[in-house]
C-alpha positions in Angstrom: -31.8 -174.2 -98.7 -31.3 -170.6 -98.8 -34.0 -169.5 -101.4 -36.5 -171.6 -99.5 -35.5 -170.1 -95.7 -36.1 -166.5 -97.7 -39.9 -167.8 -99.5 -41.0 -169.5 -95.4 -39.4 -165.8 -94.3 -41.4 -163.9 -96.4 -44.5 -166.3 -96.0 -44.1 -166.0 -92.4 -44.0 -161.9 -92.7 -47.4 -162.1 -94.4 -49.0 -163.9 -91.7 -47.3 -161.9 -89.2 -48.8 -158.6 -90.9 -52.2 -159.6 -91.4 -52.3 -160.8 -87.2 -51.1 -157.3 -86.5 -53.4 -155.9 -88.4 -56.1 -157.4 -87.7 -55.6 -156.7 -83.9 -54.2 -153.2 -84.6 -57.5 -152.6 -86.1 -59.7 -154.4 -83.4 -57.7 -152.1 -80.6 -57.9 -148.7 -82.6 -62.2 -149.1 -83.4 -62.1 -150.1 -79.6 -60.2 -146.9 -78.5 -62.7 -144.9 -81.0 -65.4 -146.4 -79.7 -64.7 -144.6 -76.3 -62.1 -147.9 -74.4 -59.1 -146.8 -72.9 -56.0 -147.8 -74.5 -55.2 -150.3 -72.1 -59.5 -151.2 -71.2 -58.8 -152.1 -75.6 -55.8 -154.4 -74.8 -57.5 -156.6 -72.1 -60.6 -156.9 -74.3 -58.5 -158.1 -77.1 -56.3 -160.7 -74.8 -56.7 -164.3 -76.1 -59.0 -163.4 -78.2 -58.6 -165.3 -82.0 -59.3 -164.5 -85.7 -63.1 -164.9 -86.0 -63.2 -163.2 -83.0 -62.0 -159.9 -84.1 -63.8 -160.4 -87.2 -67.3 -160.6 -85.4 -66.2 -157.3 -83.7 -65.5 -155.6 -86.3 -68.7 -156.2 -88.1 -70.1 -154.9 -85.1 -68.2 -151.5 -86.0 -69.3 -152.4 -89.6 -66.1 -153.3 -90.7 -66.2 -157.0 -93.0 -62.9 -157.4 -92.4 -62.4 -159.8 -95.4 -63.5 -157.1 -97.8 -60.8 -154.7 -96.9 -58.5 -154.1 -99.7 -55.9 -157.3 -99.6 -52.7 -155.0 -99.1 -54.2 -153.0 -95.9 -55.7 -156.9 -95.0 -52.5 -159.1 -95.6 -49.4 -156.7 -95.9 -47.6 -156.2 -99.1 -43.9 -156.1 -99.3 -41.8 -154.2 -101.9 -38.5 -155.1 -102.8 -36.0 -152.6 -104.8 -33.6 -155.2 -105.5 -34.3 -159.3 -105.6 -30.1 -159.5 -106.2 -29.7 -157.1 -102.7 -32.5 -159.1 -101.1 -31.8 -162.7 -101.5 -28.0 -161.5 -100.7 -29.5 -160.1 -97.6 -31.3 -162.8 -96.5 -28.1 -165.1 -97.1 -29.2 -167.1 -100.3 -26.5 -168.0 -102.6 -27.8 -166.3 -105.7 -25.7 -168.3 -108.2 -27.5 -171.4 -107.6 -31.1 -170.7 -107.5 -33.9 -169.3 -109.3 -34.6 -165.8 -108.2 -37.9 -165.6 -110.2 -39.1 -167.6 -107.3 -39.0 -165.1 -104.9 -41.1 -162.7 -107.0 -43.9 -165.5 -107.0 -43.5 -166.2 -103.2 -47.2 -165.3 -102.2 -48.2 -167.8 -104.9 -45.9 -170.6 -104.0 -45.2 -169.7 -100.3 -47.5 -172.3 -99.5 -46.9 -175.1 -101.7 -43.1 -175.3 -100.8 -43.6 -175.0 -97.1 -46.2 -177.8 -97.3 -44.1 -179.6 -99.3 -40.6 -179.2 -97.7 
């Protein structure tokens, strides 16, 4: 139980960081661009992936070939032991190894839980 809260935690970061970066790179082109701060934050209100992405090629930003760790986050652990101990996963019954594959299985065990 506790291994897979940490790989849906993790998975969930990722997301998380790519949304945020996404908008935070919408908002700052925006402010660039001449906007207000807060003229940039209305503009962006409700506004949804392929949304940002066509306004960003209008900056001529492709979004999707920024490098992956600016585009989806990347997260560096010191210590899996400190970590999973952290995050409250038992770490004499499960396979840490998992953890240092999450991006690849992320998916598959949330799908499958």
């Amino acid at each position: 139980m506790g291994l897979l809260y940490a790989i849906r935690h993790l998975a969930w970061r990722q997301v998380d960081c790519h949304i945020n970066n996404q908008y935070n790179t919408c908002f700052w082109q925006l402010v660039k661009s001449g906007k207000s701060k807060s003229e940039a934050q209305n503009f962006l209100k409700g506004t949804q992936a392929g949304d940002k992405d066509k306004l960003l090629k209008q900056f001529g930003i492709d979004y999707n070939k920024l490098p992956l760790m600016f585009r989806q986050g990347s997260s560096t652990f010191l210590d899996k032991v400190i970590f999973l101990s952290l995050l409250g996963v038992n770490i004499s019954c499960c396979n840490i190894s998992l953890v240092c594959a999450f991006k690849s299985i992320a998916t598959t065990a949330i799908l499958n839980a």
